[in-house]
N, C-alpha and C positions, 0 to 999 in steps of 0.2 A: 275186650272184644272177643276173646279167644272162648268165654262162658257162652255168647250169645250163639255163636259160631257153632262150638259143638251141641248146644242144644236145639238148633236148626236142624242142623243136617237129622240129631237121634228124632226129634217129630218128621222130620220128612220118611227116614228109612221106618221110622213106623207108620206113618199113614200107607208108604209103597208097599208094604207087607199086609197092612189089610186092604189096598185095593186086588193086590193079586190074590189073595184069598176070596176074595168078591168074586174075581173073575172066574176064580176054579169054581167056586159053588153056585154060581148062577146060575139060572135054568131058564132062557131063553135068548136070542142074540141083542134084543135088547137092553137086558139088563150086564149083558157083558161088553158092548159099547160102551156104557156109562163106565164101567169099570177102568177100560180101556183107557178114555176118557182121565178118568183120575190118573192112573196111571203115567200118562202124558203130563199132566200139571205138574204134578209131583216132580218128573225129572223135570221140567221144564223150571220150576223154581228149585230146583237141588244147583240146576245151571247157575241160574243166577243170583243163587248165595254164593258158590265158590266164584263167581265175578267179584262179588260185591269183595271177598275175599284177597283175591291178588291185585284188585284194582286195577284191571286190565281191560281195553274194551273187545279185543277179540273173541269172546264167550260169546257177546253181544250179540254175532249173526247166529253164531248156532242156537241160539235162544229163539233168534225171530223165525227162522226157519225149521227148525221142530216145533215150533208153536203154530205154524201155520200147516205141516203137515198132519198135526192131529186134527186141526179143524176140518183140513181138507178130507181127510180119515171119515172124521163123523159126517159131513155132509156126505160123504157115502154111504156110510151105511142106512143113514135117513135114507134118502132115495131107494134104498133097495128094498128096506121094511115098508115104507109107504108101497111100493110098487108091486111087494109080496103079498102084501093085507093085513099080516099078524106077526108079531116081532116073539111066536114060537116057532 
């Protein structure tokens, strides 16, 4: 388990590194929502490999509750780019 474990976490801290490379080189606020967006995922299942890890359920909420404030995150910025007109 200890293979699968560290080979999680090295794809998660490289997906994180090119989404925040995403995010520095995008060139609108749209395309850095989505960034954002990954960004969120990524720790949100980095969470919940180290659950799956200590076998514990207390990660559990902070799992549900960062996941729900990046939702909550993007439907804002939706609202604001529709509201704007142009996601430049």
């Amino acid at each position: 388990m200890t293979a699968v474990v560290v080979t999680s976490f090295v794809l998660l801290g490289a997906a994180a590194l090119v989404a925040v490379v995403f995010v520095a080189r995008a060139g609108n606020l749209v395309d850095r929502a989505v960034g954002l967006d990954l960004t969120a995922s990524v720790m949100v299942n980095a969470l919940a490999v180290g659950a799956a890890v200590v076998a514990g359920g207390d990660p559990v909420d902070l799992i549900l509750l960062w996941g729900l404030l990046a939702f909550l995150g993007n439907v804002a910025v939706a609202r604001f780019v529709e509201r704007r007109g142009s996601g430049s």
